[in-house]
Backbone as JSON Lines, residues from 0, in Angstrom:
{"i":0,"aa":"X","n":[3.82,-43.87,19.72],"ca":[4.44,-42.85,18.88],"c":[4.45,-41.53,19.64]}
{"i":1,"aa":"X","n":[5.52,-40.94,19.73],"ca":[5.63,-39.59,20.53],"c":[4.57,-38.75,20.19]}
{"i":2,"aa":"X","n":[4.12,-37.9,21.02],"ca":[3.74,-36.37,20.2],"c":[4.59,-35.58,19.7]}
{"i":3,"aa":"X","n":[4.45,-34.79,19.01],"ca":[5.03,-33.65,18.33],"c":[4.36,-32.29,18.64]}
{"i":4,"aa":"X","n":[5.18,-31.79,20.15],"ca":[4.56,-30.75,20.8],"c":[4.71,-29.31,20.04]}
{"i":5,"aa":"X","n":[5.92,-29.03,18.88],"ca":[5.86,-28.11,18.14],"c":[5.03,-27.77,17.57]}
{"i":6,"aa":"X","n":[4.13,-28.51,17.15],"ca":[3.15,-28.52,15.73],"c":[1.55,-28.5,17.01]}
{"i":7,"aa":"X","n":[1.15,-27.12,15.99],"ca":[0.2,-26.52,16.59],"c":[-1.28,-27.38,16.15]}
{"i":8,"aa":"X","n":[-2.12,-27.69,16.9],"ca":[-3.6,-28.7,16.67],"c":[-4.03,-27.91,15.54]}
{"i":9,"aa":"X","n":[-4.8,-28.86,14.76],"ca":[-5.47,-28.32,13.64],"c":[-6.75,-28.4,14.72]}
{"i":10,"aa":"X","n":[-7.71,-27.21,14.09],"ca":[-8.84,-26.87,14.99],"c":[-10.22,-26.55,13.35]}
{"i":11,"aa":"X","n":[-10.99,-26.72,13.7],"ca":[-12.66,-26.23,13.28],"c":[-12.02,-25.32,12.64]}
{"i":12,"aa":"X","n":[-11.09,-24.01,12.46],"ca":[-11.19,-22.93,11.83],"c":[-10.44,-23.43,10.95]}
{"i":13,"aa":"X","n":[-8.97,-24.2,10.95],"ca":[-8.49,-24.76,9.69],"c":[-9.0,-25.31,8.42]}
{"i":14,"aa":"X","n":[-10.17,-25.87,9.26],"ca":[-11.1,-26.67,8.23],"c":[-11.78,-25.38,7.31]}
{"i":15,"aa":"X","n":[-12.73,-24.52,7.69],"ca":[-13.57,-23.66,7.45],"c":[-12.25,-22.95,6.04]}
{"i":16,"aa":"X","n":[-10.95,-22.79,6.68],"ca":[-10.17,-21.63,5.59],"c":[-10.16,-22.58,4.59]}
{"i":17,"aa":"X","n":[-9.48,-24.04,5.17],"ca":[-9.4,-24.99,3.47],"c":[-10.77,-24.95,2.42]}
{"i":18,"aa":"X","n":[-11.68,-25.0,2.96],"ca":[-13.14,-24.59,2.23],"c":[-13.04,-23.4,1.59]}
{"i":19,"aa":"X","n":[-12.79,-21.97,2.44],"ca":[-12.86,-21.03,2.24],"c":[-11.51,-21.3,0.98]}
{"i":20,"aa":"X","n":[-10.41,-21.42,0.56],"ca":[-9.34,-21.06,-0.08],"c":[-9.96,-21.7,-1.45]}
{"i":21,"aa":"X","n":[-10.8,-22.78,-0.92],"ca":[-10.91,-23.58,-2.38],"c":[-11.91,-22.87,-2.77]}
{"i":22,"aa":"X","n":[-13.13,-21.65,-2.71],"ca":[-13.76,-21.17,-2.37],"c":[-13.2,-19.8,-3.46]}
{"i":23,"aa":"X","n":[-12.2,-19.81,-2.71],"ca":[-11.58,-18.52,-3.58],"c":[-10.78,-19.21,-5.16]}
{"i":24,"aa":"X","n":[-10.2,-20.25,-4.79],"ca":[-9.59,-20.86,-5.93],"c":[-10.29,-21.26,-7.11]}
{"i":25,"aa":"X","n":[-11.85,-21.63,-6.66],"ca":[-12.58,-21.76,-7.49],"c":[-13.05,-20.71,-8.58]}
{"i":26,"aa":"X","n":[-13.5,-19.27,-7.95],"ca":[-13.6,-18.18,-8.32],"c":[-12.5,-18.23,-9.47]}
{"i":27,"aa":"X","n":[-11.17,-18.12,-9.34],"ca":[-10.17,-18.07,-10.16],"c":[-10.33,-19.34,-11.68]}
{"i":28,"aa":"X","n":[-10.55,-20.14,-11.18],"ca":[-11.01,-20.82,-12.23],"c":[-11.65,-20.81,-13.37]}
{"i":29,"aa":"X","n":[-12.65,-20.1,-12.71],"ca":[-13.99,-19.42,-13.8],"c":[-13.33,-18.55,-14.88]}
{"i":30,"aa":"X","n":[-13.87,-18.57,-16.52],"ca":[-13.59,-18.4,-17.69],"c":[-13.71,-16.67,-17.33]}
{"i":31,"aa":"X","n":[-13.21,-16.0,-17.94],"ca":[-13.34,-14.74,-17.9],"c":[-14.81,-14.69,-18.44]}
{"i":32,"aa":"X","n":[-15.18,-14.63,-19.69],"ca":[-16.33,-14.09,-19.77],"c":[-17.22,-14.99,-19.32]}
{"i":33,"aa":"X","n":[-17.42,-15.91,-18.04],"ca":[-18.9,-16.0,-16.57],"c":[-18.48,-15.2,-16.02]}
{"i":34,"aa":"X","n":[-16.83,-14.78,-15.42],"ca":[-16.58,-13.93,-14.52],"c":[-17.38,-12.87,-14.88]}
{"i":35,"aa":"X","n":[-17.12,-12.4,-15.7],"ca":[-17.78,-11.32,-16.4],"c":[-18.75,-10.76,-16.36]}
{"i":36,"aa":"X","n":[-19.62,-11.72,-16.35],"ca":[-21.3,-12.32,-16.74],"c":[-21.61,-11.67,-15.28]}
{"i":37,"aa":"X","n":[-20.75,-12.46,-14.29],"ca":[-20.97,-12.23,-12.7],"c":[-21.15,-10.7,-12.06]}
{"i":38,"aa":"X","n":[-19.92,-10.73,-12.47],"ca":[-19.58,-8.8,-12.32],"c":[-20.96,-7.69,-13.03]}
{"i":39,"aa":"X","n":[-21.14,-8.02,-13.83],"ca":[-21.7,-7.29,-14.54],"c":[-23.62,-7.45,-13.91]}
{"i":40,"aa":"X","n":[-23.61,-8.48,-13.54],"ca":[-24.97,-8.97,-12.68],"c":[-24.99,-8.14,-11.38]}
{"i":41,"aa":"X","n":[-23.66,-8.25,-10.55],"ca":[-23.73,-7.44,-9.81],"c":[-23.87,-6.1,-9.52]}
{"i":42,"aa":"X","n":[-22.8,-5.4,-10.88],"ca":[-23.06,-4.67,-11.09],"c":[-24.37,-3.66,-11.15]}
{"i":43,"aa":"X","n":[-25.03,-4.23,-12.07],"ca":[-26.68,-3.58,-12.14],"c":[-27.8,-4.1,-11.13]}
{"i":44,"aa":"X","n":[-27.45,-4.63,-10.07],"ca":[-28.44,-4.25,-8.89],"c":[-27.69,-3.51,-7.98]}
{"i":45,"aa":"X","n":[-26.28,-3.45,-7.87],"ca":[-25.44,-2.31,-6.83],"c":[-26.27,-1.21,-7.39]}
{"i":46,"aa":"X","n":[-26.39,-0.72,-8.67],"ca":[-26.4,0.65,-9.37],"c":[-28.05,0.88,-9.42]}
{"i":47,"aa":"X","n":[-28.8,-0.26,-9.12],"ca":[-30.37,0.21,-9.17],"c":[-30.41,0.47,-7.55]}
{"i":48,"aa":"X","n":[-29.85,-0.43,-7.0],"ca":[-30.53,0.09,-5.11],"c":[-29.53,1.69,-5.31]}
{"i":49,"aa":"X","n":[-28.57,1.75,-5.69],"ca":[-28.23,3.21,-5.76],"c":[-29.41,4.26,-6.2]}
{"i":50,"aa":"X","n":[-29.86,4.0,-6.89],"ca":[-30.8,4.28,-7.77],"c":[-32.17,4.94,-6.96]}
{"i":51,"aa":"X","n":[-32.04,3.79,-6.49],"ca":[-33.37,3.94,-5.59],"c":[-33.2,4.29,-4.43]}
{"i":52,"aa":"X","n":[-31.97,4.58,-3.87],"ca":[-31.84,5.6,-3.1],"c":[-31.74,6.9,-3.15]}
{"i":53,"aa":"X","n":[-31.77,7.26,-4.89],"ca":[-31.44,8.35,-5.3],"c":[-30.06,8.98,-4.79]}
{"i":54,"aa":"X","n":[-29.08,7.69,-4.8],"ca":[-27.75,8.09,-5.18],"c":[-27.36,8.46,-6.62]}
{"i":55,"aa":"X","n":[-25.9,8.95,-6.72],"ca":[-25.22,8.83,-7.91],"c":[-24.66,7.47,-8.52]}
{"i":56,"aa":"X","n":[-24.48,6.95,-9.5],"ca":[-24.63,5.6,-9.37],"c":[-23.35,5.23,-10.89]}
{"i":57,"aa":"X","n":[-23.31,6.54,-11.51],"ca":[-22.61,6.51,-12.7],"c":[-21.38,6.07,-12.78]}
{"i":58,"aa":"X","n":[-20.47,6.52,-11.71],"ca":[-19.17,6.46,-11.92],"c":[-18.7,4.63,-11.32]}
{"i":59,"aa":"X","n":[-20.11,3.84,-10.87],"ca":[-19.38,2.7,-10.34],"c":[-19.53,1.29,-11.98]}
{"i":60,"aa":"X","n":[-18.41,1.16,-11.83],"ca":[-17.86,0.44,-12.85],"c":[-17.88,-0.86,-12.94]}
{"i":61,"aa":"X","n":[-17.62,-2.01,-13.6],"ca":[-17.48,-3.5,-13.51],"c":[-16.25,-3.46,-12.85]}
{"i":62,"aa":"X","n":[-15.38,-2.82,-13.35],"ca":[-13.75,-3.15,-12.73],"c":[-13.72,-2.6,-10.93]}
{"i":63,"aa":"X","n":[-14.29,-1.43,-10.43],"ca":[-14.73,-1.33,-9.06],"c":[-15.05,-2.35,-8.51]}
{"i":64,"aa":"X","n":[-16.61,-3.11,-8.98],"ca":[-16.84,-4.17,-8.27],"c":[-15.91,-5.25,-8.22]}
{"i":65,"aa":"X","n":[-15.47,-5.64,-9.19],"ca":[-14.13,-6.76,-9.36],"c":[-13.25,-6.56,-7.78]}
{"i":66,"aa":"X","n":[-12.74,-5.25,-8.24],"ca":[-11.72,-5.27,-6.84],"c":[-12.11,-5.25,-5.48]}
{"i":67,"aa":"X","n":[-13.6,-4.49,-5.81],"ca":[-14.21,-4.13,-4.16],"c":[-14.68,-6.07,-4.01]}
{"i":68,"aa":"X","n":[-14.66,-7.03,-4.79],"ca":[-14.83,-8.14,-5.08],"c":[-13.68,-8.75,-4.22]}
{"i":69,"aa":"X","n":[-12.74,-8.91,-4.6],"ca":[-10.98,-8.98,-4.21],"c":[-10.88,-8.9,-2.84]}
{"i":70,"aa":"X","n":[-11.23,-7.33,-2.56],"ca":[-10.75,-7.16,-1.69],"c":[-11.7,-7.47,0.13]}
{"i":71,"aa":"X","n":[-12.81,-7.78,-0.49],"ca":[-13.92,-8.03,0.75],"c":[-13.39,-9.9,0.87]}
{"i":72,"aa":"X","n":[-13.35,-10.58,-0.46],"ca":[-12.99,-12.16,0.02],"c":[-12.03,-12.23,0.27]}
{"i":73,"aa":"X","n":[-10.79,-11.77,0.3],"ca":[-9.83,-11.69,1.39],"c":[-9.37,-10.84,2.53]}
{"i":74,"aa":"X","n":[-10.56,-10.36,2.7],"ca":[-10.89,-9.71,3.95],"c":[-11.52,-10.54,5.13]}
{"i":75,"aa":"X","n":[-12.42,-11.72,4.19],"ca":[-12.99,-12.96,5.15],"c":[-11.79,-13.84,5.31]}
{"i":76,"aa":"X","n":[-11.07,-13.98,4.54],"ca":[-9.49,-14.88,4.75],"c":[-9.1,-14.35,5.67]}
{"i":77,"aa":"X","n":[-8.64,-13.19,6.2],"ca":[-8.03,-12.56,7.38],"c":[-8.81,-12.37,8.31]}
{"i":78,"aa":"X","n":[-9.84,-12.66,8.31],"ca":[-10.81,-12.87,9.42],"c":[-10.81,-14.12,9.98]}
{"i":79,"aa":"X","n":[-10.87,-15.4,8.94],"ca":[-10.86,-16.54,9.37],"c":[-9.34,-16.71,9.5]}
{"i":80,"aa":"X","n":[-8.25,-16.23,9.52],"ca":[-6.95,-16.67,9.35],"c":[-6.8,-16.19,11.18]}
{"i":81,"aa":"X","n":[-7.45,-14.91,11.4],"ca":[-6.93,-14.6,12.7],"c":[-7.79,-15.21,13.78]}
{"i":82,"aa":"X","n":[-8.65,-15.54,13.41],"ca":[-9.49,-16.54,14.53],"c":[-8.3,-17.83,14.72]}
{"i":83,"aa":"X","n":[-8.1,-18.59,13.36],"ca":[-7.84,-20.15,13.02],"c":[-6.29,-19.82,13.84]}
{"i":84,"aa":"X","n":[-5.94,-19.27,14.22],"ca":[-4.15,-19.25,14.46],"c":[-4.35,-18.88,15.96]}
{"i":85,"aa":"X","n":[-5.07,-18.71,16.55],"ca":[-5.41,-18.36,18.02],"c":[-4.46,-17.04,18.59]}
{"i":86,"aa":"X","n":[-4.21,-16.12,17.73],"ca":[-3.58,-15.07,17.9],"c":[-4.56,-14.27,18.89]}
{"i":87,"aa":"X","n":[-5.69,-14.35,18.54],"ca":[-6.61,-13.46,19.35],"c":[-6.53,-13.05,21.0]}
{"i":88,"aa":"X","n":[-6.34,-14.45,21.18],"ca":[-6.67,-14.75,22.6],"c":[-5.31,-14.33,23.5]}
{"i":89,"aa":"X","n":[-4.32,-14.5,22.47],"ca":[-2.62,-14.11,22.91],"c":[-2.3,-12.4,22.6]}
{"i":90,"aa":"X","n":[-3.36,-11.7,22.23],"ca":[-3.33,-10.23,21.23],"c":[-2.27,-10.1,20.34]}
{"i":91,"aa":"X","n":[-2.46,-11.39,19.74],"ca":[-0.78,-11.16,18.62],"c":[-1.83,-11.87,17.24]}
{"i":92,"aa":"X","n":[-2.06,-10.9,16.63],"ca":[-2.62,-11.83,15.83],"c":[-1.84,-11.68,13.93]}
{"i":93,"aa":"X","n":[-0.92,-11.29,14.71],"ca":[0.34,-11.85,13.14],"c":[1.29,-12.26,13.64]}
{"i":94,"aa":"X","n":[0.79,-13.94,13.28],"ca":[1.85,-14.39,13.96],"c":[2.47,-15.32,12.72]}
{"i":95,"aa":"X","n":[3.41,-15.84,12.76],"ca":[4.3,-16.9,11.06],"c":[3.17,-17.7,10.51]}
{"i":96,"aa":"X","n":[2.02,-18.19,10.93],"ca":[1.68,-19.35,10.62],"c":[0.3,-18.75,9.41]}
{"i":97,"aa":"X","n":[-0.2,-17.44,10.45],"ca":[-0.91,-16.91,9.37],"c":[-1.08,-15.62,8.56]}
{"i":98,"aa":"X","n":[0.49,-15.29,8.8],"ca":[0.96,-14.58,7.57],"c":[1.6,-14.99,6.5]}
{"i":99,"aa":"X","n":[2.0,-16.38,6.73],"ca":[2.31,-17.44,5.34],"c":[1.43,-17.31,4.89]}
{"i":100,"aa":"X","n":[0.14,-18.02,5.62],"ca":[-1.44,-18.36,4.67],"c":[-1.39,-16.97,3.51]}
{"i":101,"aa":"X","n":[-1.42,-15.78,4.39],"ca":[-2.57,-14.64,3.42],"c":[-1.43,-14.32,2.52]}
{"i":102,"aa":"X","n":[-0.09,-14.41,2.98],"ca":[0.63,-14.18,1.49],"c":[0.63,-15.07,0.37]}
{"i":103,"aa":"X","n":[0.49,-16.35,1.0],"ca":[0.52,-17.58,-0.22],"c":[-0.19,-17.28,-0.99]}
{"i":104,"aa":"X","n":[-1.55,-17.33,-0.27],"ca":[-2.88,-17.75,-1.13],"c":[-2.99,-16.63,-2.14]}
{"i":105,"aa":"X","n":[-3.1,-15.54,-2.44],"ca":[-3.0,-14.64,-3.27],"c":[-1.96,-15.51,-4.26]}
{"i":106,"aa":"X","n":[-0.69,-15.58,-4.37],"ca":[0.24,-15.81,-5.26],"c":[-0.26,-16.69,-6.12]}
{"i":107,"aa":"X","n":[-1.0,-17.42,-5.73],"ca":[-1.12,-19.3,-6.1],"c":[-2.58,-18.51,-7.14]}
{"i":108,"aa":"X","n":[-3.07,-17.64,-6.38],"ca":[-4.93,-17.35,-7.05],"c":[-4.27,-16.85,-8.05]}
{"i":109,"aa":"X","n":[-3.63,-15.7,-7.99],"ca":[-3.22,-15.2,-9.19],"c":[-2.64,-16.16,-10.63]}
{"i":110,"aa":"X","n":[-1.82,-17.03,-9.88],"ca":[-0.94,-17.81,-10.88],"c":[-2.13,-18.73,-11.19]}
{"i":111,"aa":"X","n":[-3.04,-18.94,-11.0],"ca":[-4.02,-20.23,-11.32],"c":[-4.82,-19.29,-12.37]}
{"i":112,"aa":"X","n":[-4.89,-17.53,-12.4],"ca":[-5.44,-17.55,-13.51],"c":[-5.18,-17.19,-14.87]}
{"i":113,"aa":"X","n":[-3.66,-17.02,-14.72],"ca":[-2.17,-17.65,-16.06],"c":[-2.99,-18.62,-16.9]}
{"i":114,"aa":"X","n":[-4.12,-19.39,-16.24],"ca":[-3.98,-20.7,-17.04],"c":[-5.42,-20.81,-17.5]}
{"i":115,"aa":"X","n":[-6.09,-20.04,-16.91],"ca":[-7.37,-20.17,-17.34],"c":[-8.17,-19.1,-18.7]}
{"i":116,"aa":"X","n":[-8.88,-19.02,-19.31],"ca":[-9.49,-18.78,-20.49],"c":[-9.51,-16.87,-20.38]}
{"i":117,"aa":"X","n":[-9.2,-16.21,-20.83],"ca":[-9.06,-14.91,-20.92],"c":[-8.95,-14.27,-19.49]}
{"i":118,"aa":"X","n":[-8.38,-15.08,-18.74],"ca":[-8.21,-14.01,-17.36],"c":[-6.56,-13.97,-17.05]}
{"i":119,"aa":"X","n":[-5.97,-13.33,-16.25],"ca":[-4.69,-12.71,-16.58],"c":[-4.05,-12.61,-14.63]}
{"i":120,"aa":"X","n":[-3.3,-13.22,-14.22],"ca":[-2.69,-13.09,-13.31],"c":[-1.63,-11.7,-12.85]}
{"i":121,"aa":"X","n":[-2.49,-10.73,-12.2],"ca":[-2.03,-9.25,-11.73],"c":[-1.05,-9.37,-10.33]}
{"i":122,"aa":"X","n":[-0.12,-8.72,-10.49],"ca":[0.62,-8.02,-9.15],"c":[-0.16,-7.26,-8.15]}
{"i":123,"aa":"X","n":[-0.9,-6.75,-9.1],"ca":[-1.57,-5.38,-7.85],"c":[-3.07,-6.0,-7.87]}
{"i":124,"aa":"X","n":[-3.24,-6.73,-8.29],"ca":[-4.53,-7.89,-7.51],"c":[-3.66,-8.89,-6.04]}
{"i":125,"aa":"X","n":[-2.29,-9.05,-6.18],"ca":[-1.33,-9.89,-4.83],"c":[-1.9,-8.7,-4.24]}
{"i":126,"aa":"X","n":[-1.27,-7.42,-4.61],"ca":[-1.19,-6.56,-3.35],"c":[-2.8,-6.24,-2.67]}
{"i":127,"aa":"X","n":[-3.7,-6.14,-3.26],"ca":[-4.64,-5.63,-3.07],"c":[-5.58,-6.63,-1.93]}
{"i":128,"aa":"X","n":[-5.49,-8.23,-2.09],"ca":[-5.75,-9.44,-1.65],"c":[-5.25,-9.28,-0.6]}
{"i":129,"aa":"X","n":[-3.44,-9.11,-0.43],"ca":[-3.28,-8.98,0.9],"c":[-3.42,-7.97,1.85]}
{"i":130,"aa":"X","n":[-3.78,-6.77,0.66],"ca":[-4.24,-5.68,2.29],"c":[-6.05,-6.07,2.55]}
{"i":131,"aa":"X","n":[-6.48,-6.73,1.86],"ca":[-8.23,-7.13,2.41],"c":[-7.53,-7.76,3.54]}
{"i":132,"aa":"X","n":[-6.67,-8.88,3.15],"ca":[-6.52,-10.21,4.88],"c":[-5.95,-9.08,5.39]}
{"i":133,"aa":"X","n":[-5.08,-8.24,5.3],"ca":[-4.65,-7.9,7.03],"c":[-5.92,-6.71,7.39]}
{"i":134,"aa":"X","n":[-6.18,-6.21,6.38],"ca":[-7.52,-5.38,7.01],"c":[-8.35,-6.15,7.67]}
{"i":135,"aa":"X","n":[-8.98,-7.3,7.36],"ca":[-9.94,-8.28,7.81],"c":[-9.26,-8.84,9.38]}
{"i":136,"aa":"X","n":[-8.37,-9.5,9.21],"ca":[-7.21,-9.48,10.51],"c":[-7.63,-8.58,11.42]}
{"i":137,"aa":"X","n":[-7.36,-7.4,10.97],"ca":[-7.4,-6.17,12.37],"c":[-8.83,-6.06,12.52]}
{"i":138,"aa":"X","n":[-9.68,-6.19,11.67],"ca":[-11.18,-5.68,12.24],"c":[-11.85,-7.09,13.02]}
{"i":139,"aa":"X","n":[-10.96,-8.29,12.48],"ca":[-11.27,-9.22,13.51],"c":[-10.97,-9.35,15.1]}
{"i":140,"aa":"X","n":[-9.52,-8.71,15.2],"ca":[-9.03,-9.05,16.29],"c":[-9.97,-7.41,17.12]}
{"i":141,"aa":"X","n":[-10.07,-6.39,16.44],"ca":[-10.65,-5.33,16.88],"c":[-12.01,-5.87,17.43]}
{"i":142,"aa":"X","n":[-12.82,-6.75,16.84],"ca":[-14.52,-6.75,17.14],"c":[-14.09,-8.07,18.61]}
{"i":143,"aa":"X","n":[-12.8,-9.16,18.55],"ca":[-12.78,-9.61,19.51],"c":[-12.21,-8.99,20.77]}
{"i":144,"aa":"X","n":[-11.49,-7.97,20.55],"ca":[-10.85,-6.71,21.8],"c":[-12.02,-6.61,22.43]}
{"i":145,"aa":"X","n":[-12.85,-5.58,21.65],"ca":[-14.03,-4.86,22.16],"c":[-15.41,-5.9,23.14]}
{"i":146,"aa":"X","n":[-15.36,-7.29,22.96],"ca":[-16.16,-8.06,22.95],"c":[-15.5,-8.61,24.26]}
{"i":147,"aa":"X","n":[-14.46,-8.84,24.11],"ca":[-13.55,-9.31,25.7],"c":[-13.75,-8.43,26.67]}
{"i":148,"aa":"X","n":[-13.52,-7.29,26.36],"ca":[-13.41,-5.76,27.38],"c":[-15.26,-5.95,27.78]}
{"i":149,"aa":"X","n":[-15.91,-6.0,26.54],"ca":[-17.26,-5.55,27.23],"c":[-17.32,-7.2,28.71]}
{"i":150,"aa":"X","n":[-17.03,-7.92,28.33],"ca":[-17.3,-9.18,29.12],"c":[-16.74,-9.28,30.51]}
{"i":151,"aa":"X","n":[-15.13,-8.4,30.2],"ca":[-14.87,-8.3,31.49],"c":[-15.66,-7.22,32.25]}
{"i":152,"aa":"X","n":[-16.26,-6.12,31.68],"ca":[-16.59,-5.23,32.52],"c":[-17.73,-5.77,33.02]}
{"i":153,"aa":"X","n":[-18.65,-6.6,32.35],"ca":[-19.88,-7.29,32.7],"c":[-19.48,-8.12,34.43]}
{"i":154,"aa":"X","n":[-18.44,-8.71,34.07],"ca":[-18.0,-9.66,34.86],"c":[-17.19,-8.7,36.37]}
{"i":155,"aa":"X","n":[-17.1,-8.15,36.06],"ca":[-16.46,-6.62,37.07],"c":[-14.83,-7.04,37.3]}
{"i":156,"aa":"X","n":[-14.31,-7.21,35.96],"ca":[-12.77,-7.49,35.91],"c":[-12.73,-6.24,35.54]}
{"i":157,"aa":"X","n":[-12.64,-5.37,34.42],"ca":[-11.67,-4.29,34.25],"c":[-12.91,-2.89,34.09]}
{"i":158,"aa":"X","n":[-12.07,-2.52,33.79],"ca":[-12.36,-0.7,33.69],"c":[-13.38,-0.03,32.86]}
């Protein structure tokens, strides 16, 4: 049977995002009020180590954490999206294959929670999802820049 030299190898990181997506899909699943339950758990130890730092601690909210929630797990999506697509190594790391991923997956999370028990599928939860992946994206491909450069200079390739 021929190969099919178009079609790029599935690698170790493909695997890790399918985990990771179901990971996030699962999250979506959950009834609003565990979500809830969750948030709100988190909530009051964010606001006691505040606390005990003798920060201000008042103005952080359940709905803050929710999004600062949002937006950090698809920040690990665009982390693992720009490793898994080997953009790194080419310094292109938006490239078609995983800017499908980080736009999909938002659409699909959202629409999966249309269906579930008091939670409500948002637009500006899409948007917010996809600026975590491309933020996550750039601070990935940024920590692998910096990590190459230090190696070559180790190695007495560059500057």
């Amino acid at each position: 049977m021929p190969e099919n030299r178009n079609r790029p190898a599935l690698n170790r990181w493909h695997v890790v995002i399918l985990v990771y997506v179901c990971f996030i899909y699962g999250n979506s699943l959950t009834p609003a009020s565990i979500s809830s339950q969750e948030s709100g758990f988190l909530l009051e130890k964010v606001r006691a180590a505040m606390e005990s730092l003798g920060w201000e601690y008042l103005w952080l909210t359940e709905h803050i954490i929710r999004k600062t929630a949002h937006f950090a797990e698809y920040a690990v999506l665009g982390g693992l999206t720009a490793r898994a697509y080997g953009g790194l190594e080419r310094n292109r790391i938006f490239n078609r294959d995983g800017l499908m991923l980080i736009f999909m997956v938002p659409f699909v999370d959202e629409t999966i929670q249309l269906f579930v028990a008091g939670r409500s599928g948002q637009i500006s939860d899409v948007w917010l999802d996809i600026s975590g992946a491309v933020v996550g994206m750039a601070i990935t491909a940024g920590v692998v820049c910096c990590l190459g450069k230090k190696g070559q200079v180790r190695r007495g390739g560059g500057a």
